[in-house]
C-alpha positions as CSV (number, residue, x, y, z in Angstrom):
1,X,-0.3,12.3,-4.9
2,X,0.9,10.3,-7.7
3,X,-2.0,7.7,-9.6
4,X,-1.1,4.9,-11.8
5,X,-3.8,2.9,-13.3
6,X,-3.2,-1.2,-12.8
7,X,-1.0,-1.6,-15.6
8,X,1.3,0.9,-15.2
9,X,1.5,0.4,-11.5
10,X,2.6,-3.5,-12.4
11,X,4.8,-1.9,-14.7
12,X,6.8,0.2,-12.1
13,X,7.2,-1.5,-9.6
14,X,7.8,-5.0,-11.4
15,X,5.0,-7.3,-10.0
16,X,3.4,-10.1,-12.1
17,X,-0.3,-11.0,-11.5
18,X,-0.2,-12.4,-9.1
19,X,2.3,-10.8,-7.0
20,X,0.1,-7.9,-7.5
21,X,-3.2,-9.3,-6.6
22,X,-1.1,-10.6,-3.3
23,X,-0.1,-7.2,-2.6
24,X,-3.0,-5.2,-3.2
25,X,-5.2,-7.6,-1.6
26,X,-3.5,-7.3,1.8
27,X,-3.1,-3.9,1.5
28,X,-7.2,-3.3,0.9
29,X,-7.5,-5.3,4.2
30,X,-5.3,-2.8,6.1
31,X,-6.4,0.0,8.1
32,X,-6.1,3.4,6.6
33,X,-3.9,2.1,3.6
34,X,-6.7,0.6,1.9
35,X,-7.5,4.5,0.7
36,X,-4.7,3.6,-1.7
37,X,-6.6,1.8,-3.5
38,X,-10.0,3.0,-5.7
39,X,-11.9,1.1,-8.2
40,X,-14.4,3.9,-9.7
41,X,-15.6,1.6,-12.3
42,X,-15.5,-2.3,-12.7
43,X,-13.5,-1.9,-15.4
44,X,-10.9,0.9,-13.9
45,X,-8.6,0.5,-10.7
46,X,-6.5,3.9,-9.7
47,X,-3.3,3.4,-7.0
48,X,-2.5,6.1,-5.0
49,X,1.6,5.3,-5.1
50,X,2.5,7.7,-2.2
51,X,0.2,6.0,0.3
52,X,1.5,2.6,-1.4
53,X,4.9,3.7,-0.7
54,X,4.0,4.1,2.9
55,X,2.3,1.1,3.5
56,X,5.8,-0.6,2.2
57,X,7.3,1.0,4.6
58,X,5.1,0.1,6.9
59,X,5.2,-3.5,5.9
60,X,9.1,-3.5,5.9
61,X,9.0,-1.9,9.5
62,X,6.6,-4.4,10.3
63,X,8.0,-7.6,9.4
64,X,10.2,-8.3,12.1
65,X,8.7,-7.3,15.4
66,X,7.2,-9.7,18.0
67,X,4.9,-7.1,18.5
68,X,3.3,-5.7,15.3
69,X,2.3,-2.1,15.6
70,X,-0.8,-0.5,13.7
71,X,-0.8,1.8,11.3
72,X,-2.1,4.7,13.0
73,X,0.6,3.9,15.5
74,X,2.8,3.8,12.7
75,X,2.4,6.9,11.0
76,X,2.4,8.5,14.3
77,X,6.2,7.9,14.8
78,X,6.7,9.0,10.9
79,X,5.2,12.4,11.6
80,X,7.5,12.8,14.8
81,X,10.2,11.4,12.1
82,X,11.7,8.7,14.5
């Protein structure tokens, strides 16, 4: 799995402050996804940008369905790859 510290995570994928504290706050409040996401010290913060990837994917997936799915039911279907 791929790690990026904060900066360069902001850096590749584009996000200002506060479009990243949006993101990764939502994402720590997610089931299973929040494992993307380690803070070893107070003063270090490590993304795991595989597991982000998949919880975009999750998000986009998501985003328009009346009913919202979870993501264990989620990464159920991307192992069967439907």
């Amino acid at each position: 799995m791929a790690r990026l510290s904060k900066a360069d995570f902001k850096k590749k994928y584009g996000y200002s402050e506060s479009t990243y504290q949006r993101r990764i706050s939502k994402l720590k409040n997610t089931d299973f996804f929040c494992k993307a996401y380690k803070r070893p010290t107070s003063q270090e913060v490590i993304i795991e940008t595989d597991l982000y990837d998949l919880y975009q994917d999750f998000e986009s997936y998501n985003r328009l369905l009346t009913r919202k799915i979870k993501p264990d039911e989620f990464l159920k279907m991307e192992k069967i790859g439907a």
